[in-house]
C-alpha positions as CSV (number, residue, x, y, z in Angstrom):
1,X,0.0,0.0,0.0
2,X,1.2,3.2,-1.2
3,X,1.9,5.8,2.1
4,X,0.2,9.1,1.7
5,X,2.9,11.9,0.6
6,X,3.2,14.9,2.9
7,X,3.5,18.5,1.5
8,X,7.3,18.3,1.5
9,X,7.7,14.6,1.1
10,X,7.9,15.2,-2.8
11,X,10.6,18.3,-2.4
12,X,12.7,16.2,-0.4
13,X,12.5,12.5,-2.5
14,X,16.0,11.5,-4.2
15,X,14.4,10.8,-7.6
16,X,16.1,12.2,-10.3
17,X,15.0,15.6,-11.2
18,X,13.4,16.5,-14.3
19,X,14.7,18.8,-16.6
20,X,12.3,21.7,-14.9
21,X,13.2,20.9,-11.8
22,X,17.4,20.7,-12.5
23,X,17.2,24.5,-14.1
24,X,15.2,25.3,-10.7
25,X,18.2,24.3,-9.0
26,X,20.7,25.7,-10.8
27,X,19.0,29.1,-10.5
28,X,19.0,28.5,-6.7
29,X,22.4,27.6,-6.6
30,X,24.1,30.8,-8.5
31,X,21.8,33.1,-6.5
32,X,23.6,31.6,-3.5
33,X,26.8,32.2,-4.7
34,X,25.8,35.8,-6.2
35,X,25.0,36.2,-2.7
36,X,28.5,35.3,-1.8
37,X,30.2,37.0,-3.6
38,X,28.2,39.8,-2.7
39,X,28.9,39.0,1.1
40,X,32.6,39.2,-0.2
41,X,32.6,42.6,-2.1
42,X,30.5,44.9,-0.3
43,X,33.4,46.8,-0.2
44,X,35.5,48.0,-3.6
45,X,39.2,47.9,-2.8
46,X,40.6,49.6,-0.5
47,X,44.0,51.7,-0.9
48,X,46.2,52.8,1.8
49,X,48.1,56.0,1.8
50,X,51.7,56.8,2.4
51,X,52.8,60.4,3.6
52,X,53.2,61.0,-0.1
53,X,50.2,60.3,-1.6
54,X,51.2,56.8,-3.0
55,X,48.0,53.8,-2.7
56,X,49.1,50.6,-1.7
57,X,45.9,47.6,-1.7
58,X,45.2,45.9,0.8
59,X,42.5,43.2,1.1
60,X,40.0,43.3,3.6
61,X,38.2,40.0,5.5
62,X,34.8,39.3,4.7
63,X,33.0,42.1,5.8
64,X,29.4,41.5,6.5
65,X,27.1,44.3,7.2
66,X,25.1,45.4,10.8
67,X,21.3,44.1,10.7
68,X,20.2,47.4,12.3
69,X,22.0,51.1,12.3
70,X,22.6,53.2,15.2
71,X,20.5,56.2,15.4
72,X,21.7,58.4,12.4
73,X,23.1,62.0,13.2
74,X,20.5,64.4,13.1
75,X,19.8,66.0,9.3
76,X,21.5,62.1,7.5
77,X,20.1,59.2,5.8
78,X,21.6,56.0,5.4
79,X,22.3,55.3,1.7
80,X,24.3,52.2,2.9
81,X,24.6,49.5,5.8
82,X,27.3,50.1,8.5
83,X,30.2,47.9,7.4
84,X,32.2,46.1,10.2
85,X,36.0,46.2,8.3
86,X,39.1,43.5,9.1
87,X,42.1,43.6,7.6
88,X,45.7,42.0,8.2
89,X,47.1,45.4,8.0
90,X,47.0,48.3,10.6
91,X,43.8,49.9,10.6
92,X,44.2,53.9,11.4
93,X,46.0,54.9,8.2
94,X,45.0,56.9,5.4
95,X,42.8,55.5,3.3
96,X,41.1,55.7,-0.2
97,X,37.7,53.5,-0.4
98,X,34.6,53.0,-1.4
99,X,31.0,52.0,-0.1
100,X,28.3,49.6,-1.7
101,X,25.4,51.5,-1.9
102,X,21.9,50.2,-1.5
103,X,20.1,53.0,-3.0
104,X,20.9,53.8,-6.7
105,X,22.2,57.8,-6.6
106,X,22.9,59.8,-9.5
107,X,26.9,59.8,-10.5
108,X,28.6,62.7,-8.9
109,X,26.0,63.1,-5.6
110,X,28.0,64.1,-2.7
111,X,28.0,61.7,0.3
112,X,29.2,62.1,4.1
113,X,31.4,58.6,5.2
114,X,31.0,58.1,8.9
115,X,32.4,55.8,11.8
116,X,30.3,54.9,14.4
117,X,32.9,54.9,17.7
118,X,32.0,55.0,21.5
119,X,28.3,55.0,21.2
120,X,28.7,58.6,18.7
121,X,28.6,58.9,14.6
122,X,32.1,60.3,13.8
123,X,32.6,62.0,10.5
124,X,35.2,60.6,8.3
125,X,35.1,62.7,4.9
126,X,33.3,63.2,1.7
127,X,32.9,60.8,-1.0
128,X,31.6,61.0,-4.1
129,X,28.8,58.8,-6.2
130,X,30.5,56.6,-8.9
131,X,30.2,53.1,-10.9
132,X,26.9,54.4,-12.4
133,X,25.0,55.0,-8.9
134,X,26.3,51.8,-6.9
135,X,28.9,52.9,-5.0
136,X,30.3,56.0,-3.1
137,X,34.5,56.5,-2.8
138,X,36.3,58.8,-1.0
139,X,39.5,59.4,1.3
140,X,39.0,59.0,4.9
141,X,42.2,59.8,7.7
142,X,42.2,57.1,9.3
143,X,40.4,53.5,7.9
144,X,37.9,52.8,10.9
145,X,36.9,49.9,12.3
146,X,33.5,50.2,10.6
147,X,32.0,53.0,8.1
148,X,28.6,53.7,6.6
149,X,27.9,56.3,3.5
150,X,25.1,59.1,5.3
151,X,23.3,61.5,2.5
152,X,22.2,65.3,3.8
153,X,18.5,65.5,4.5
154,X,16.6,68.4,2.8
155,X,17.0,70.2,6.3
156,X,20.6,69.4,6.5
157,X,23.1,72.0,5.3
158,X,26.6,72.2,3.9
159,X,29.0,74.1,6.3
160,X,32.6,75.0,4.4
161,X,35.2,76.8,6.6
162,X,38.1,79.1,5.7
163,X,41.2,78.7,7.8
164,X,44.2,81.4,7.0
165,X,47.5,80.3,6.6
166,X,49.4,79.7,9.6
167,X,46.0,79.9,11.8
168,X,44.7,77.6,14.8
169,X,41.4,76.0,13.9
170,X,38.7,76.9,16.5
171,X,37.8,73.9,18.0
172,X,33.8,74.8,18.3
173,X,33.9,74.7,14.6
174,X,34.8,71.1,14.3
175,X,30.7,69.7,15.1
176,X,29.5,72.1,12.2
177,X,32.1,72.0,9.9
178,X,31.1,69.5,6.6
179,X,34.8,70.7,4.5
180,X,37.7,72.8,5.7
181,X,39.5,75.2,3.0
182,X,43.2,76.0,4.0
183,X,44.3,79.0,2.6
184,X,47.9,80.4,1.5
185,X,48.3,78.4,-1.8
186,X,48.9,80.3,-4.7
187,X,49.6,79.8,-8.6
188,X,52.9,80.1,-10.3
189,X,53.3,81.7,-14.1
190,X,53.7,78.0,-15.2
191,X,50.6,76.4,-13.9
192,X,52.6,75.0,-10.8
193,X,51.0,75.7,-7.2
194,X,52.9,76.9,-4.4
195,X,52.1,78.1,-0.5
196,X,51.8,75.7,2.1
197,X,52.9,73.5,3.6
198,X,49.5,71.9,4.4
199,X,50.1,71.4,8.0
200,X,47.1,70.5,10.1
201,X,46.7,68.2,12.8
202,X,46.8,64.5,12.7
203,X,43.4,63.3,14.0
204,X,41.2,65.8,12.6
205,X,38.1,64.6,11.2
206,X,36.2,67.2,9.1
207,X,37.6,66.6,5.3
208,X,39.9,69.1,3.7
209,X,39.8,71.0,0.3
210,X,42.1,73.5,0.5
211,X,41.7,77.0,-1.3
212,X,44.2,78.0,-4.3
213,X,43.9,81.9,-5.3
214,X,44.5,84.2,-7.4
215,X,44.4,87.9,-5.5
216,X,47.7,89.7,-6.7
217,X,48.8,91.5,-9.6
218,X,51.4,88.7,-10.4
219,X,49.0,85.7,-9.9
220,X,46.3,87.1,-11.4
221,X,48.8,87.5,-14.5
222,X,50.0,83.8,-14.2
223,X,46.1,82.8,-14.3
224,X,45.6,85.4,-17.8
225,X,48.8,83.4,-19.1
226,X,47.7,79.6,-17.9
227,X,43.6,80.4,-19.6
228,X,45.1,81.8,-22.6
229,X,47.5,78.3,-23.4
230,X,45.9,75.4,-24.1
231,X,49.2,73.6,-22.6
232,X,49.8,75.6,-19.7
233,X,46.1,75.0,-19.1
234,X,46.6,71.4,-18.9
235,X,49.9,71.7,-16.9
236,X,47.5,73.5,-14.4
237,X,45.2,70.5,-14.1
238,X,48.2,68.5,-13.7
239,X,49.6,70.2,-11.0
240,X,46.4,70.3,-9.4
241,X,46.0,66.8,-9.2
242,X,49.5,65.7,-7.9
243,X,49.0,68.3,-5.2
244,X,46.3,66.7,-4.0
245,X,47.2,63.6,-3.9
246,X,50.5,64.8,-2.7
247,X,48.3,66.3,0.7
248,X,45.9,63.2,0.4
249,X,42.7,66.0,0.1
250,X,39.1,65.5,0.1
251,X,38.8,68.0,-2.7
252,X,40.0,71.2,-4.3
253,X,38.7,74.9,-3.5
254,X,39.4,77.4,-6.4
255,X,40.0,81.1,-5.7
256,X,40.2,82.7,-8.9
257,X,38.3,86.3,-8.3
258,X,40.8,87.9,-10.3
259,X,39.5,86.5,-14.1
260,X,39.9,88.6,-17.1
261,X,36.6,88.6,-18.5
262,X,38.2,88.1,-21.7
263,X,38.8,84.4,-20.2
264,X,35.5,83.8,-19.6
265,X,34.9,80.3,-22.0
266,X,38.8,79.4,-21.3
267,X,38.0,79.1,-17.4
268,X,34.9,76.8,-18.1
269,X,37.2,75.0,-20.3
270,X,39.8,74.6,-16.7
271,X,37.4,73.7,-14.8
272,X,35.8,71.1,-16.9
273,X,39.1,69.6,-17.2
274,X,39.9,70.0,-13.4
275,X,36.5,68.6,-12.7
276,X,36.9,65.4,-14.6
277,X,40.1,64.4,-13.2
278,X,39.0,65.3,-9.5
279,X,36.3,63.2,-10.0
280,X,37.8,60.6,-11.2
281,X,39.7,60.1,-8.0
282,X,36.7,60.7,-5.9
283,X,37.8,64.4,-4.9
284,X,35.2,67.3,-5.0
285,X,35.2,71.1,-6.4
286,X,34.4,73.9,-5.3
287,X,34.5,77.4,-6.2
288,X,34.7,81.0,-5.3
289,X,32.9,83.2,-7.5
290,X,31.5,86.9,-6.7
291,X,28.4,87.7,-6.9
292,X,27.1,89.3,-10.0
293,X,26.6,93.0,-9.9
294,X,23.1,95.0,-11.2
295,X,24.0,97.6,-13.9
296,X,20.3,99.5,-14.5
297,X,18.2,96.4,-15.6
298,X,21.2,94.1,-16.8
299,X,23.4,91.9,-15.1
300,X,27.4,91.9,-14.9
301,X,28.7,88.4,-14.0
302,X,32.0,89.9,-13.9
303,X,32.9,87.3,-16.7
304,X,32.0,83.7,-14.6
305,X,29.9,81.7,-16.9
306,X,27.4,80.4,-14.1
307,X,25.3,78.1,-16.2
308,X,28.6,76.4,-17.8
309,X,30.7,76.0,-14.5
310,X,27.7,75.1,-12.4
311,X,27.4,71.5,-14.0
312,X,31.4,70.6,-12.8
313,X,31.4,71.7,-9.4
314,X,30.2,70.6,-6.1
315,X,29.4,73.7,-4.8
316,X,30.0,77.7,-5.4
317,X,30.8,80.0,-2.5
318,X,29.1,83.8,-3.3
319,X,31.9,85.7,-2.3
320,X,30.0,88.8,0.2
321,X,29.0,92.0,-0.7
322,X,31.6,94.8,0.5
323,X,29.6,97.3,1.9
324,X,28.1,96.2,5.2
325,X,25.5,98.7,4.1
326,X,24.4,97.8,1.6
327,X,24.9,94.0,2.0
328,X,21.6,92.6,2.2
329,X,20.1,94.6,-0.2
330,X,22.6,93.4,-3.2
331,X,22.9,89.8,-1.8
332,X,18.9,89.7,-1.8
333,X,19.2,90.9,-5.5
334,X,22.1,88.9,-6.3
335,X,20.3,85.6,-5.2
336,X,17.0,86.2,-6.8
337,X,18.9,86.6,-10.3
338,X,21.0,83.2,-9.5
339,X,18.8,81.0,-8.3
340,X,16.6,81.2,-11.2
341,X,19.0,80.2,-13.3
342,X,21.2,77.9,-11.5
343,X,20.5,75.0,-8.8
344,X,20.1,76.8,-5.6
345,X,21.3,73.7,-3.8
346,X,24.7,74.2,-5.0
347,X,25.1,77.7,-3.8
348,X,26.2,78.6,-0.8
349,X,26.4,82.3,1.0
350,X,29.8,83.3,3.0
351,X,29.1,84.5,6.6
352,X,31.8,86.1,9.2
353,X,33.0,85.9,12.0
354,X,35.2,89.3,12.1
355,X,33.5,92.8,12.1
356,X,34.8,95.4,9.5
357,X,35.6,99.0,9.6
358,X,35.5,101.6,6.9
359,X,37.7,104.3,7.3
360,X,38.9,107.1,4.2
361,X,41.2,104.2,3.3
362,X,39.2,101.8,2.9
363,X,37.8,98.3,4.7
364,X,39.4,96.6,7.5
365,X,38.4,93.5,9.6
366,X,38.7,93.1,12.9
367,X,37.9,90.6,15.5
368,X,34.5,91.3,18.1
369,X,37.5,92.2,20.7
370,X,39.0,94.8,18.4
371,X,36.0,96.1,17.3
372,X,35.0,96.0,21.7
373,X,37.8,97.7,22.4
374,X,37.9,100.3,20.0
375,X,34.1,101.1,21.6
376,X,35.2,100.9,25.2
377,X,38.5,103.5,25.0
378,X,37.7,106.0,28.1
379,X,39.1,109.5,28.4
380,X,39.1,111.9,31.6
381,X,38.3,115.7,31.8
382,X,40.4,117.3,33.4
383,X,43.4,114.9,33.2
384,X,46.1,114.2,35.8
385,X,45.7,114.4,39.4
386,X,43.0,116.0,40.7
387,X,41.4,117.6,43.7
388,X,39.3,115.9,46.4
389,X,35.8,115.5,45.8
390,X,36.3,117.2,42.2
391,X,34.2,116.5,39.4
392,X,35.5,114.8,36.5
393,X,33.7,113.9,33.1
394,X,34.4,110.6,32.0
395,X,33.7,110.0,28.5
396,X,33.7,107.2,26.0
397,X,36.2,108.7,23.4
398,X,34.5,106.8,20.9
399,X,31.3,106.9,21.7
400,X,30.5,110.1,23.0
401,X,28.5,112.8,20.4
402,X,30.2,115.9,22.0
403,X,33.7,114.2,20.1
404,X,31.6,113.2,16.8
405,X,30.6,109.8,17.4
406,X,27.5,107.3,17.9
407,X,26.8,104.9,20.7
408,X,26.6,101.2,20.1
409,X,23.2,100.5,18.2
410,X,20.9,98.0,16.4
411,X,21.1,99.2,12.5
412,X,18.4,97.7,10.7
413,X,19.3,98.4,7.3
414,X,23.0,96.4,8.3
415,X,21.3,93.7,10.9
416,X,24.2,94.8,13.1
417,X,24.9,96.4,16.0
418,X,27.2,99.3,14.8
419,X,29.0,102.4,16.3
420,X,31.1,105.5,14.4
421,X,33.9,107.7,15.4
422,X,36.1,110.5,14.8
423,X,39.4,108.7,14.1
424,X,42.1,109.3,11.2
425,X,41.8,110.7,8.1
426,X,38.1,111.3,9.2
427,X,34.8,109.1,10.3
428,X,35.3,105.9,11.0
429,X,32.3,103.4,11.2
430,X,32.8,99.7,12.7
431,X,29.8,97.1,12.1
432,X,30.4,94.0,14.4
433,X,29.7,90.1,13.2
434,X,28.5,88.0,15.7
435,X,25.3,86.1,16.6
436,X,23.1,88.0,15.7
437,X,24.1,89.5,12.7
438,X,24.9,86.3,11.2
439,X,21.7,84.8,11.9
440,X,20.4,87.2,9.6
441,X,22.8,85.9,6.6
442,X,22.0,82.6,7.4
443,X,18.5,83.6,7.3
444,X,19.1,84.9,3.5
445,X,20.3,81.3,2.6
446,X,17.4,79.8,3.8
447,X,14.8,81.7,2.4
448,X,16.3,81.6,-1.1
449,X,16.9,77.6,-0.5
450,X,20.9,77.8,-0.7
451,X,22.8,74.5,-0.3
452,X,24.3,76.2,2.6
453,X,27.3,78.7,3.9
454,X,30.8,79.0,4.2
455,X,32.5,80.8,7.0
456,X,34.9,83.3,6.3
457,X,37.8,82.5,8.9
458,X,36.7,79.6,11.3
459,X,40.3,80.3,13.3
460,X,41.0,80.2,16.9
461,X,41.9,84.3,16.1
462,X,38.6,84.6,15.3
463,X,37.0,82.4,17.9
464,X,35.5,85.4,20.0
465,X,32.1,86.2,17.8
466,X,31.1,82.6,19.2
467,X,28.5,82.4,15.6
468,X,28.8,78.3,15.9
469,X,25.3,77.9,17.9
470,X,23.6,79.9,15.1
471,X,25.7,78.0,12.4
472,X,25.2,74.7,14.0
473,X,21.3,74.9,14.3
474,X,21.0,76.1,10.5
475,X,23.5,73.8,9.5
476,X,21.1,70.2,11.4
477,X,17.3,71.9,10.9
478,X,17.6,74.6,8.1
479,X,16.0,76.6,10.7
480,X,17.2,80.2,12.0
481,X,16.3,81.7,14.9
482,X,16.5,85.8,14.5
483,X,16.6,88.0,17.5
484,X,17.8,92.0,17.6
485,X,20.0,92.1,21.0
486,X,18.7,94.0,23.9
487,X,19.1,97.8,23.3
488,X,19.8,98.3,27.2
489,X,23.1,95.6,26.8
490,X,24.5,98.1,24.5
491,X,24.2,101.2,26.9
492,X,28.3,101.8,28.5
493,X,28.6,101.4,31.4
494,X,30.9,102.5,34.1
495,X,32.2,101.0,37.4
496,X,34.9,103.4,39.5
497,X,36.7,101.6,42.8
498,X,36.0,104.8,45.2
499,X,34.2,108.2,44.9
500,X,30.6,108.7,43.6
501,X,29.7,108.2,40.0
502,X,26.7,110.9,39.3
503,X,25.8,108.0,36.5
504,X,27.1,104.6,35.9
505,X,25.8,104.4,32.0
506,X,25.9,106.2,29.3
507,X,28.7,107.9,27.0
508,X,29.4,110.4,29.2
509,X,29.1,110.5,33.0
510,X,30.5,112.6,35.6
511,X,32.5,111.4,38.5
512,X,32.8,112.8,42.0
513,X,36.3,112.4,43.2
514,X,36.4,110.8,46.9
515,X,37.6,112.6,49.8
516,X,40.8,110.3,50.6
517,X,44.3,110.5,48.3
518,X,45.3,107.7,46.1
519,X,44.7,106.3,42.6
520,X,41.5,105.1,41.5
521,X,40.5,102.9,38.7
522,X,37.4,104.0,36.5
523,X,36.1,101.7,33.9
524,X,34.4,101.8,31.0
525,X,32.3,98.5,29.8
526,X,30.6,98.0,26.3
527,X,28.2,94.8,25.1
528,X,27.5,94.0,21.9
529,X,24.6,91.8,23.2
530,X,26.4,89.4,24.6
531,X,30.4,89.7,24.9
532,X,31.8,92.8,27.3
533,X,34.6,94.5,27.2
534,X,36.1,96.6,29.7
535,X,39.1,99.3,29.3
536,X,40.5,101.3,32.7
537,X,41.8,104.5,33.0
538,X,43.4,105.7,36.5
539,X,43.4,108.9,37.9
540,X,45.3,110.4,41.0
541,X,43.9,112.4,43.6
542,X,45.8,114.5,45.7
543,X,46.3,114.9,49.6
544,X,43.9,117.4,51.3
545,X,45.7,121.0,51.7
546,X,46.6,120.8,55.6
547,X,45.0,124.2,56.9
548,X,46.9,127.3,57.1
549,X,48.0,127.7,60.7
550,X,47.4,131.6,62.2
């Protein structure tokens, strides 16, 4: 009697298979081993990197990808598993790589590489979208023990930073910082760059592009020489390339302001070129372009071809507008003509973090303590010693009316807190960056749907304007909070270590000397809303006359 089959009894017989059946299995069998190799190759190659630039392969063991991510950073996506990575050779070297992708981008999409270390996300470095959408490479500074491939959200926002040469990075700016540009490299007549060297410390882990320029009479006529040869054009590229490699740089930041109109197709033509070969290698561009100026009802792009150039970069800092004045009216002008006719997502507005004076010689930066102490300066009437309970005016030199100048104030038309003075050669007028007058550039970027900001000079000199919390929140939400400081923060004040003070704020004040000799300190305090600074002066008051004897 025949036994009744169960429902796998007939998967599981060893008859022979029919010719249906064998192709069944042979299709189960390579997908296994696609999934193998799969298993195997979630990572391309990897190359390590010697101090000069030179790739070595290594292989990696099988490298099998986390089930489940972490909790992402906030303003990412996952475009890729985390990938646990072993190797035979020592891990924290510099490292060229790339990342399986599990969503299909578009060639050239900029990615973030992370590490996730000690319970935190730690950013690694760019990378950029290659093998026709499957896979993102990049140069990391160390090869982790795991990485993942993270995409910007819409709210998220790139941050680029601009450290001069020979300058201290300001360690607030590392957790908003997306690409640092180190400045001081320059062009030579025959396309060669020198500056440098790029020294910056070991374990930092923001990715560098630094800046080449062109700002000075000569360089500017090395770049009119370099655009007008075809071959000194490519010798350019060239150099370009094996510098960074050379420095082992997450991209290239170009600087060339000083264009001859004249040059306008041959510097499309450079940075096609440049482009092609950067991305080839994984490395981004960027560059710095000013913004076009409004003659009547036309437009002067200052001979930048935005529409050509805008295809082979990665993004295009909008050099600011010089006069604090009239900043946000041009900018607001500036970026209603771009961003209809280039992607907005590309563009991205320089802040600051040093105020500016204009004298009769021109512009000036100066850091929120300059610009504090220029404001707090004190002077005495009369000077020298003085009597007991005599009555002094103290006076904020540059402050007070009486000498020509303005007390510290909100300037709406500016969106800074700015004061003027009597100084030489004439009026001098200081407008002061910090909070909240930078909230109020980020705030342009937002509302015209920029790709982000770059910050003029993110060094430790420049540290004191404290703009990071604004940066940081627009940089993870896209969101800006705006707020005018509090008029009575900006009123001087004055503090004196004996005798009466008739007033302690304002410009002017009058002081009541005490009764008792010795030397008394008088200070003077400004705000700009949030920082004070204080500057002394001393004065001496003499002994009492002794009465006249009979």
């Amino acid at each position: 009697m025949e036994e009744e089959q169960g429902p796998f009894d007939r998967i599981l017989q060893p008859e022979p298979p029919k010719e249906g059946d064998r192709a069944a299995i042979v299709i189960v069998a390579a997908g296994i081993v696609l999934g193998l190799i799969l298993l195997l190759l979630v990572l391309p190659p990897i190359s390590i990197l010697d101090d000069g630039g030179e790739a070595t392969e290594i292989s990696l063991g099988i490298t099998i990808p986390r089930d489940e991510l972490p909790p992402l950073p906030v303003g990412f996506e996952a475009v890729s598993p985390l990938y646990d990575l072993s190797s035979t050779e020592p891990l924290r070297l510099p490292a060229r790589l790339g990342v399986l992708l599990t969503t299909s981008l578009a060639e050239g999409t900029p990615l973030i590489l992370f590490t996730y270390r000690d319970g935190a996300w730690q950013r690694l470095g760019t990378a950029t979208v290659e093998a026709e959408g499957r896979t993102a490479r990049g140069e990391v500074p160390i090869l982790p023990a795991n990485i993942a491939a993270l995409r910007p959200t819409a709210q998220a926002k790139i941050v680029l930073g601009s450290l001069p040469l020979g300058e201290e990075l300001d360690p607030n700016a590392l957790d908003s910082l997306t690409m640092l540009n180190p400045a001081g490299f320059t062009l030579d007549s025959d396309g060669q760059i020198s500056g440098g060297p790029l020294e910056l410390p070991a374990d930092l882990s923001v990715s560098i592009a630094p800046t080449i320029s062109a700002s000075t009479p000569a360089e500017a006529e090395a770049l009119d020489a370099i655009l007008a040869s075809p071959e000194l054009r490519a010798q350019h590229v060239q150099a370009i390339l094996a510098f960074a490699r050379e420095n082992s740089v997450a991209g290239i930041d170009l600087d060339y302001r000083a264009l001859d109109p004249v040059r306008e197709a041959d510097f499309v033509s450079l940075v096609q070129e440049l482009s092609i070969s950067l991305r080839g290698e994984g490395r981004t561009l960027s560059l710095t372009l000013p913004m076009p100026k409004r003659q009547g009802d036309a437009w002067d792009t200052l001979g930048f071809d935005w529409p050509a150039l805008m295809p082979h970069v990665t993004a295009v800092k909008l050099a600011p507008e010089e006069d604090p004045e009239q900043y946000h009216q041009r900018t607001k002008e500036a970026l209603a003509y771009l961003v209809a006719r280039v992607p907005s997502s590309k563009l991205l507005l320089v802040v600051a973090s040093l105020s500016s004076e204009r004298g009769a010689i021109g512009m000036r930066t100066l850091t929120l303590t300059e610009a504090l102490s220029l404001a707090s300066t004190p002077i005495a009437q009369p000077t020298g010693t003085v009597s007991p309970e005599a009555t002094v005016q103290l006076i904020g030199q540059n402050l007070a009316a009486e000498l020509g100048a303005s007390e510290l104030r909100w300037d709406d038309g500016a969106r800074a807190v700015v004061f003027s003075y009597a100084g030489l050669g004439g009026e001098r007028t200081v407008w002061i960056a910090n909070v909240f007058s930078e909230a109020f550039k980020l705030d342009l970027a937002r509302r015209y749907q920029l790709g982000g900001i770059a910050v003029a000079d993110v060094s430790q000199s420049a540290a004191d304007a404290n703009i990071w919390p604004a940066v940081r929140q627009y940089a993870e939400t896209g969101e800006v909070v705006l707020i005018e400081p509090n008029g009575g923060l900006l009123q001087p004040q004055w503090t004196a270590t004996g005798g009466t003070l008739e007033s302690d704020t304002g410009a002017t004040v009058t002081w009541r000397a005490p009764t008792e000799s010795g030397v008394y300190t008088l200070t003077l305090i400004v705000s700009d809303g949030v920082m004070r600074v204080g500057q002394r002066l001393q004065l001496q008051v003499e002994p009492a006359r002794d009465a006249v004897s009979p």
